[in-house]
N, C-alpha and C positions, 0 to 999 in steps of 0.2 A: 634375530627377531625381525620380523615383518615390520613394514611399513603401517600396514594398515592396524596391528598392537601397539604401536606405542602411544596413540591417543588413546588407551583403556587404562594407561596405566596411571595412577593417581600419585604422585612421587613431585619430591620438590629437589627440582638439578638446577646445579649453578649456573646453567645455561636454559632455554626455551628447547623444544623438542624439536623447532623447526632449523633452528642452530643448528642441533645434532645432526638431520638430517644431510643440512647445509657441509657438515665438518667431515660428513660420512664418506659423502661426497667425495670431497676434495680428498679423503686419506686413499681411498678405492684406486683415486688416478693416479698417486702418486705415484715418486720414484721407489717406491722403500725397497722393494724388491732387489733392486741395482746399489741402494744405499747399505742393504745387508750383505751385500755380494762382495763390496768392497772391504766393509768389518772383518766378512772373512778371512778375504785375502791379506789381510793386516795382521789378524789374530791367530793366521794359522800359518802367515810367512814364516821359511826356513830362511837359515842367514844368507845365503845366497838370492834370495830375494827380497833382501832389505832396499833396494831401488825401486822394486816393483809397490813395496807395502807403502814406502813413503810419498811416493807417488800417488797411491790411494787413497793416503790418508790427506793430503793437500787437496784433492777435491771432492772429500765429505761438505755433504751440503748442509751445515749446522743448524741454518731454517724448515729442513726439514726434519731434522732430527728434534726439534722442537717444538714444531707443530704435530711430530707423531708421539713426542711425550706428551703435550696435552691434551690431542686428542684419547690417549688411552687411559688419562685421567678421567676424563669426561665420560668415556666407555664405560669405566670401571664404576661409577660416579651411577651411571642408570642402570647396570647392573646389580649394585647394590640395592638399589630403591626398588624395582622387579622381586629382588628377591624377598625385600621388607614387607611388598604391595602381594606378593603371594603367599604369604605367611599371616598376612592377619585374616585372609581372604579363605584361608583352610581353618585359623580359629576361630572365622565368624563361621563357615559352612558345618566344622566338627559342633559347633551347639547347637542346630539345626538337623543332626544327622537321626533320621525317622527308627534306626533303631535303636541308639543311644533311650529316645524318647519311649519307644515300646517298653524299654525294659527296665526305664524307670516308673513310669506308669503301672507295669505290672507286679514291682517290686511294692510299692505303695499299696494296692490295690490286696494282695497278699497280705502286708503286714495287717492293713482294715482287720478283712476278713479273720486273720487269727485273732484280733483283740475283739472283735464281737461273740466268737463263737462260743456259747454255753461253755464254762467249765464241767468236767465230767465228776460227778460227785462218786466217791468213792461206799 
């Protein structure tokens, strides 16, 4: 999502949009790349590289592993609301929609017409 959409978005996040920005930020620079690189090397170590895994796993960096849990809290947090803010935004637009409108007006308009129309006397 653009920068320049998420002031359209009308949504209540436990943080301010410019946090989010602020937190975007910082996850964009982060290590995680090098922080998943390491998981792997752990979670996919053979036992002949149990020096290599333990090694890896000694310098996870647990402040980052925690600031990219909260941050995809927070992600997931204004994706939810997006998705809320586009959902009523198609229910207010669907009561609005000009053919919905035609073809209730014509349907009305029909019914009129049959209940005025002379009955045909036999």
């Amino acid at each position: 999502m653009g920068r320049a959409y998420l002031h359209l978005l009308r949504v209540s996040l436990p943080i301010t949009l410019k946090e989010f920005e602020r937190r975007l930020t910082e996850f964009q620079a982060s290590a995680i790349k090098d922080l998943v690189s390491k998981v792997a090397v752990i979670v996919d170590g053979d036992l002949d590289q149990i020096p290599k895994a333990l090694n890896a796993l000694g310098v996870l960096d647990l402040g980052l592993i925690a600031r990219t849990v909260a941050f995809l809290g927070h992600a997931t947090s204004l994706i939810k609301a997006a998705e809320d803010s586009v959902a009523r935004e198609e229910a207010n637009r669907g009561q609005a929609d000009p053919a919905t409108l035609v073809a209730e007006i014509t349907m009305m308009l029909t019914t009129i017409a049959q209940s005025d129309e002379p009955e045909a006397t036999a």
